[in-house]
N, C-alpha and C positions, 0 to 999 in steps of 0.2 A: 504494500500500500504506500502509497504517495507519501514523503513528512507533507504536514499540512501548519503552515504558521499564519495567525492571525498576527500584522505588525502594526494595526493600526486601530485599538478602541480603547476601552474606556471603562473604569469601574467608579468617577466621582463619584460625591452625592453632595445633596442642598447645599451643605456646609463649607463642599471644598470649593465652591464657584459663587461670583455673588450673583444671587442665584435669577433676583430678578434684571437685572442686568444683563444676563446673557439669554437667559430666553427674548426678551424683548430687543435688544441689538444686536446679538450673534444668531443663535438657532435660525430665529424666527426673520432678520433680518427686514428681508424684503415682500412682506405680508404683513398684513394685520391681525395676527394669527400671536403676536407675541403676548400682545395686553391679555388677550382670551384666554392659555396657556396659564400664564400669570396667576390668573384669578382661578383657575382650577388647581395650581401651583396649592394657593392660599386654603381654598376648600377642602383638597384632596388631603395634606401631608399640615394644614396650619402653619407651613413654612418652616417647618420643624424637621429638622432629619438629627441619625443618634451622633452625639458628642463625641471626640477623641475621646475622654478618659473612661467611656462606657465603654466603649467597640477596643481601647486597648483592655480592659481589665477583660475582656470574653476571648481577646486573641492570646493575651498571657496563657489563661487557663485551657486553651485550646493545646499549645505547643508545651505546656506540659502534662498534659493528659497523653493519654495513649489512644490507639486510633479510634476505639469501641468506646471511649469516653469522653472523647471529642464528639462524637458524632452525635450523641445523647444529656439528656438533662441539664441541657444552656437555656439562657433565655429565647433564642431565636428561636420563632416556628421552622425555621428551614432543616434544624441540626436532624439528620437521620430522618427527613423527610424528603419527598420528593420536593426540591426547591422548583421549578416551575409551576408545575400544580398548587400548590401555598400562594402563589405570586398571582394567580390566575382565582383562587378564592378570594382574595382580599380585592381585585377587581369587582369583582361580584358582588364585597357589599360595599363596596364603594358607589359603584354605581347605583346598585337599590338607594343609595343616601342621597347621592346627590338628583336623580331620577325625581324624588320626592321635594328637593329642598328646593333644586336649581337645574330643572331642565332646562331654560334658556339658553345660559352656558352649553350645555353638554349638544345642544345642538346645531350652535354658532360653530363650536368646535369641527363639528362632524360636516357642517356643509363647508366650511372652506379647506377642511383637509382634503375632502374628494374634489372639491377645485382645483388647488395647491397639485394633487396629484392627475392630474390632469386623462383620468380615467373614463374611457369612453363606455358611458351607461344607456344613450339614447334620451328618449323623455318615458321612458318607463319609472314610473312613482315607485311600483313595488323595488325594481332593483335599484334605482336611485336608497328605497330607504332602507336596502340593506347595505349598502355600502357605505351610507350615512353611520349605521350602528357599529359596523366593522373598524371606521376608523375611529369615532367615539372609543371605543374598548380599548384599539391601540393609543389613541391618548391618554389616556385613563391610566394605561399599563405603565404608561412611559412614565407620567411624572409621577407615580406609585414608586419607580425608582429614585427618584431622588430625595425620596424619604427612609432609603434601606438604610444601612450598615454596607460600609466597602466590602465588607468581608458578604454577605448578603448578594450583593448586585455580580460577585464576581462569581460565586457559586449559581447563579439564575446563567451569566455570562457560561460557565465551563457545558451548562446542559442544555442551551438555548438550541443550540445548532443541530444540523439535521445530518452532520458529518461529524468525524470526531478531528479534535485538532492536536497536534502536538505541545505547540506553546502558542500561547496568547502574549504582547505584551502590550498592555493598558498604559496610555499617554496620559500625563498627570498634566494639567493645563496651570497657567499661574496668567489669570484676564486683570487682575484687580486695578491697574494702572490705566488698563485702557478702556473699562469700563466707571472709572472713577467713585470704585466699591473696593471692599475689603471680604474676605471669606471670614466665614467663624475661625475655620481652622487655620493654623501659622501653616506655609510651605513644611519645616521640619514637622511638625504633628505629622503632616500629611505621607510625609515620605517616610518616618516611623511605624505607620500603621500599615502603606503596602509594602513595606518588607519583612512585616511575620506574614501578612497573606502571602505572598511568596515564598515564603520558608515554608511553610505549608503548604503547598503544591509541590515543593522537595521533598518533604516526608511523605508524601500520598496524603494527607488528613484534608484535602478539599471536599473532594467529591466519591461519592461511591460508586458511580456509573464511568467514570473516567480518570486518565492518569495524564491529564494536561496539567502542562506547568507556565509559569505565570512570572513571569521578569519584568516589571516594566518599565520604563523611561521617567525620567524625573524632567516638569516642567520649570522654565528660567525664561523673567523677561529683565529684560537689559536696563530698563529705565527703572526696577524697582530696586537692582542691583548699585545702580546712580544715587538714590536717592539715601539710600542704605548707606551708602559709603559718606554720603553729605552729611548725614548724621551720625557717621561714625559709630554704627553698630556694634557690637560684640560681632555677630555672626552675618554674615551678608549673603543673599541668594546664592551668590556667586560661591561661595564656600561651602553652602549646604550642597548645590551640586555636586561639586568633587565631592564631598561626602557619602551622598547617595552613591558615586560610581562606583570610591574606592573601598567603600566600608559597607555601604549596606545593600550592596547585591542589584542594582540599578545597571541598565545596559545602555542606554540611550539618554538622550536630550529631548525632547519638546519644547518646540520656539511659535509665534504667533504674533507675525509680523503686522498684520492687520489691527493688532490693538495700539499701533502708533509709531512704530519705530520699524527704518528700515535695515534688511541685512546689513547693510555697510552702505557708506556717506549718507550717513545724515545731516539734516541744516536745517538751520534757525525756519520755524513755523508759527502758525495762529497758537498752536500749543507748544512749542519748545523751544530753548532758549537757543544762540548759539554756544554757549557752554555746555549745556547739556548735549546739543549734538555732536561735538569734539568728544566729552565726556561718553557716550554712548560708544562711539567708535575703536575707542581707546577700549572699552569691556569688552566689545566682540569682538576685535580683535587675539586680545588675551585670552577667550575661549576658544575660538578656532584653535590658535595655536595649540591650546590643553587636548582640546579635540582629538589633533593629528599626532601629536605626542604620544598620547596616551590611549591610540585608536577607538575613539568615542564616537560612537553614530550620531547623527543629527536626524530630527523629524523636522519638516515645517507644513504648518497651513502652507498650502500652492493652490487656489482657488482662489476665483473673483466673486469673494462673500462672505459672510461672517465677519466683515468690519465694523469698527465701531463707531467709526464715522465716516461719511464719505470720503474725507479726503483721507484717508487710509485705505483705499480699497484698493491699491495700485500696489502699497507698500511690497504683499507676498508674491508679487508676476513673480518670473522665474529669471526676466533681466536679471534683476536685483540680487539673486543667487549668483548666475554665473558670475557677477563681478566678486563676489567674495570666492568662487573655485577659480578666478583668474591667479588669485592671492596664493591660494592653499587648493591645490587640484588634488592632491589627495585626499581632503574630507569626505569621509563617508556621510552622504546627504543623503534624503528621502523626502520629495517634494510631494507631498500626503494629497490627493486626490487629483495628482496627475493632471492638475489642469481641470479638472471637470468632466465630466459627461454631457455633451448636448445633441442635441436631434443634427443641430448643423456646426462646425467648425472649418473655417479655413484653416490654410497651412501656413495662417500669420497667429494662429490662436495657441494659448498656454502650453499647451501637450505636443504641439508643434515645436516651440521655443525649446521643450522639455527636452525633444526627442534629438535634435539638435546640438544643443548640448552635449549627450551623453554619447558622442563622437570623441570629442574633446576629454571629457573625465570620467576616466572609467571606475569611479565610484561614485556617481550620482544615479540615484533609482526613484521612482515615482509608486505609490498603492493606490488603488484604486475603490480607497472608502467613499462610502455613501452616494456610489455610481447609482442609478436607478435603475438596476437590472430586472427587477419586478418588470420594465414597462419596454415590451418588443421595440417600441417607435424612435427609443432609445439607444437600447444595446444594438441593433441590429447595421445602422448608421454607424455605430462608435467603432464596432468591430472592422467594419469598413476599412475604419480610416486609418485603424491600426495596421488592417493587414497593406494599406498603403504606403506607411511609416517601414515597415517589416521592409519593403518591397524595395526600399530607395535608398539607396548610398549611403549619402548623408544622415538620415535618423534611422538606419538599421541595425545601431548597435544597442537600441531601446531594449529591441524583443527580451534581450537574457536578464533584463533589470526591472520590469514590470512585475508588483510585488502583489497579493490578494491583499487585504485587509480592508475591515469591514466597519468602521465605524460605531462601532455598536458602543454602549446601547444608544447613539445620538441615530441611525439606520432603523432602530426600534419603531418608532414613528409609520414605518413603511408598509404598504404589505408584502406581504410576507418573506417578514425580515427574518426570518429563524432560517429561511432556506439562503442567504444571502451568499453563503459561501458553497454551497453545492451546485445552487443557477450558475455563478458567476464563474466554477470551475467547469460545469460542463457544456457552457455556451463557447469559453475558451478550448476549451478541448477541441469540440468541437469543429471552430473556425479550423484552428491553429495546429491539433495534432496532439498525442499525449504526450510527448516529449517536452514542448513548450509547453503545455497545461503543468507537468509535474515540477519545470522551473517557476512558472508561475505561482502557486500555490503554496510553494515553500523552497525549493532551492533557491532563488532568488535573494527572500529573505534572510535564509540562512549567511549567504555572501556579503550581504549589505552589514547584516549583524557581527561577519568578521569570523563566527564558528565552522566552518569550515576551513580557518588555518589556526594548526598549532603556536604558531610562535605568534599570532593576533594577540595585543594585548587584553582586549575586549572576553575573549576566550579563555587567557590564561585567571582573568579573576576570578569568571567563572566557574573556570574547573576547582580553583581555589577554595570556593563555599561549598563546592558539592562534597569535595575531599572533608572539611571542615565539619557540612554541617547531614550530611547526608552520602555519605564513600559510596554505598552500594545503591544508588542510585538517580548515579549519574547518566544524564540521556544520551541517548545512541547520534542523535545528531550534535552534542559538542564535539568538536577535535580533540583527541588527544595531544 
């Protein structure tokens, strides 16, 4: 069987993002769709999700329990139950509640998502109102999430899919700067608490249906690292990362340019000073450097969306990349949704730029989260133009760097997002062949991650904690 790596989702919750903030200028961006969410936000969960010192004192007692005692008599309804199922009850009386309190909501919700999703129903009432109720549930479902426990969302995440995966790794997002909010939880809380959930997906104590493992990337924005250093912190973003790489089990970077700041040259704006833009330069600079030093992958938003303000919406193109691989061609980059998926693209558009590129540096890779593989009108066009890219001199050294990764749970929203990664591997297949399907789906990733070379240092820490914390089972896809 295929390895199969998810490189590109998601286990936050409420607390780690501000939460109305990014529903309303990220998710939702470009719809009216964020206020609505919002207020279901507020109905559904009170704006409440569980606290760092609850969700640590359950993950303590988890990684010292043994696996039959982990699994039972915790407070989570999920421990030694079916966690999807549980996930899929508490819709149920979510819904009865809100049904009775505030159907307006829950219908506003439901007609602009089958809009939004641009699903062709006809003017049939009946199937218009089940597809009305279908995406209601999926909403429902989604922000139900952001009132779990990380530990919670990522157990729902290991069983959600309709294929099994190898490794997940979950992007830890840090918006607060460019949304002009704060999370509950500090970055360190945050990066504390997914590295026992990770430590636990080394032991086996996640899931009983599955033996995926779970590494994920620790998020860093530059301008909170600025401001940190202005006030002269004890610890500064900047620090916690390397910490997360070198100490707590962390494989990657998450960057998100769109919340205001670009890869490299920045300048004085409506919102930034010209000190701050030297000031910015001079921190990414010094990370790449750490990056390439220390073989650290990078993630970025590369899609035109999810800014937080208009005039940020340019920030993540892929220009703005290759001028920082002009610097540092060896960075291991991953420009997270490839540009996009759309019905039409010329070959002046993002994934074009992308594919261009990676002529030039042969460790820049693109995933293709939150593509809308659910909808024919879509993939069928995209794969086109892939197999045109495939096809041409110039952007044909794409094909072996085009990585799966699913966006989830932000994909969640869709329908049917549980098959997101079976559709999206057998429409590849398909086109392309199983040879390119099985680089797609996880060779790829594995390349970009650095685990298929021994002397990678990405790898060698790796092997380091499994030695450390788990010898006898270590995965078959690290290098020795």
């Amino acid at each position: 069987m295929n390895l199969v790596i998810d490189v590109h989702c998601h286990t936050f919750n409420a607390d780690d993002v501000p939460v109305r903030g990014f529903l309303r200028r990220v998710a939702f961006h470009d719809s009216d769709l964020g206020d609505t969410i919002a207020e279901l936000v507020d109905l559904a969960i009170q704006g409440k999700a569980p606290g760092y010192r609850s969700e640590k004192a359950v993950l303590d007692q988890l990684l010292g329990a043994n696996a039959d005692q982990a699994m039972y008599g915790l407070e989570s309804p999920y421990y030694g139950s079916d966690v999807v199922a549980a996930l899929e009850h508490e819709v149920d009386d979510t819904l009865i509640a809100l049904e009775g309190s505030n159907p307006a909501v829950l219908a506003r919700i439901g007609t602009d998502l089958v809009a939004i999703e641009e699903v062709e129903h006809g003017f049939c009432p009946e199937v218009f109102a089940d597809l009305r109720a279908r995406a209601i549930r999926r909403a429902v479902k989604w922000v139900r999430l952001f009132g779990k426990t990380r530990l919670d969302i990522t157990r729902v995440l290991l069983d959600s899919f309709t294929i099994p995966v190898d490794l997940f790794c979950p992007l830890l997002v840090d918006l607060g700067s460019g949304l002009g909010d704060t999370a509950v939880t500090t970055p360190r809380e945050q990066v504390e608490l997914q590295e026992k959930i990770s430590r636990l997906s080394m032991l086996g104590k996640l899931s009983r249906k599955n033996d995926s493992r779970v590494h994920p990337f620790v998020g860093f924005d530059p301008r909170r690292e600025f401001r940190a250093r202005l006030s002269k912190d004890v610890e500064t973003p900047l620090e916690i990362v390397r910490t997360a790489i070198t100490k707590y089990g962390f494989v990657g970077i998450k960057m998100y340019p769109p919340m205001g700041w670009r890869p490299i040259g920045n300048m004085a704006s409506r919102d930034m000073t010209a000190a701050e833009a030297i000031g910015l330069d001079e921190i990414l600079h010094e990370l790449y450097e750490w990056c390439v030093t220390e073989d650290v992958p990078l993630t970025a938003h590369c899609n035109d969306s999810n800014y937080a303000h208009e005039s940020y919406r340019s920030f993540a193109s892929p220009e703005n990349w290759v001028a920082v691989l002009r610097k540092y061609p060896s960075l291991r980059l991953n420009l997270g949704h490839f540009g996009g998926a759309r019905k039409l693209e010329d070959d002046s558009g993002w994934p074009w730029m992308i594919a261009r590129a990676a002529r030039d540096y042969p460790h820049l890779y693109a995933d293709v989260g939150n593509h809308r593989v659910y909808d024919a009108s879509v993939t069928d066009p995209y794969l086109e133009m892939l197999a045109e890219m495939f096809d041409r001199p110039e952007t044909a050294s794409i094909k072996g760097r085009i990585m799966l990764g699913s966006d989830w749970y932000m994909v969640a929203i869709h329908p049917r997002y549980e098959h997101f990664l079976e559709d999206y591997s057998r429409v590849y297949a398909g086109r392309f062949g199983d040879e390119a399907a099985a680089t797609f789906v996880g060779q790829a990733a594995r390349s970009f991650l650095g685990f298929d070379e021994a002397h990678n240092r990405n790898t060698q820490r790796l092997v380091a904690r499994y030695q450390a914390i788990a010898p006898d089972r270590s995965p078959g896809w690290l290098a020795r």
